[in-house]
N, C-alpha and C positions, 0 to 999 in steps of 0.2 A: 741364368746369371750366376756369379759364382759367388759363392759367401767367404769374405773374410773375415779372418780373426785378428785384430792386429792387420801387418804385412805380410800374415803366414795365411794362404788361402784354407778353407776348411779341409779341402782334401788334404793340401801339405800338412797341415797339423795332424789329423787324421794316418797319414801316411809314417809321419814321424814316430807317433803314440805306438803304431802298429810295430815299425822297428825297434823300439822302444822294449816292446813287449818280447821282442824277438832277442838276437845278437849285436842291435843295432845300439850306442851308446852315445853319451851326451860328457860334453869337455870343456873344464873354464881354464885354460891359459895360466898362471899365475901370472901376478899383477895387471889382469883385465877384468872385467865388468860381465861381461858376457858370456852367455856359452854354445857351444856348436854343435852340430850333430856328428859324425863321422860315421860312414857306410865302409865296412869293411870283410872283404868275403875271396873265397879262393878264388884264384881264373876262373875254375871249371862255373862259378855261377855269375859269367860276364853278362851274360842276358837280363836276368834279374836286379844286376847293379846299374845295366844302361836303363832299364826301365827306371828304378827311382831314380836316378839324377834323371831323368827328364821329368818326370814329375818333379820334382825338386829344382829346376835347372837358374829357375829367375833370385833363389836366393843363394845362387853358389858363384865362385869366384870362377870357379875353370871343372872340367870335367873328369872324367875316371881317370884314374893310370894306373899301371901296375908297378909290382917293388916287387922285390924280394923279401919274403918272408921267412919264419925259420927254416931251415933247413933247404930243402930241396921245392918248397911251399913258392906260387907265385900269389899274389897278394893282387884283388885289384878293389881300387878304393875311391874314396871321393869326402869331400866336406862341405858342409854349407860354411856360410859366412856366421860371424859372430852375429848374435840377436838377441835383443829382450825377453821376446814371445818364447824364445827356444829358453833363453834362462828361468822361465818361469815354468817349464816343463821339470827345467833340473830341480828344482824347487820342491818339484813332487815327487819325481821319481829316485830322486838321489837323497832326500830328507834327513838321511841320515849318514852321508857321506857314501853309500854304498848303493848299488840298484836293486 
């Protein structure tokens, strides 16, 4: 059975912390409540971004896409949805506006 924390299942959480730890960053919108995750990483690491958005997939709006990044860079990304459980991640990791 799976453990939840919140709406954020333990591995999602667990998942999150680890990008967290990583490249991976957390974003509150001005004049919203809440904050997101966004996964953000070159094409070349498309496999690794479809992996977390499928972990990740029950609290996100829609799935990867690419963009253009700086320069000649293809960008492929993804975001969860706005959340509490994720604003109180920001809470720690960002304490002082920074990570």
């Amino acid at each position: 059975m799976d453990n939840t924390v919140g709406s954020l299942t333990q591995l999602q959480r667990s998942i999150i912390i680890g990008s967290l730890l990583g490249d991976g960053y957390l974003r509150i919108v001005p004049r919203r409540y809440n904050a997101f995750l966004e996964i953000n990483h070159s094409y070349s690491q498309k496999e690794y971004v479809d992996w977390t958005f499928e972990m990740l997939k029950s609290i996100c709006r829609s799935g990867p896409k690419m963009r253009n990044g700086n320069g000649v860079r293809i960008a492929y990304r993804f975001t969860t949805r706005q959340m509490p459980e994720i604003t109180e991640l920001f809470k720690v990791f960002y304490a002082n506006g920074k990570k």
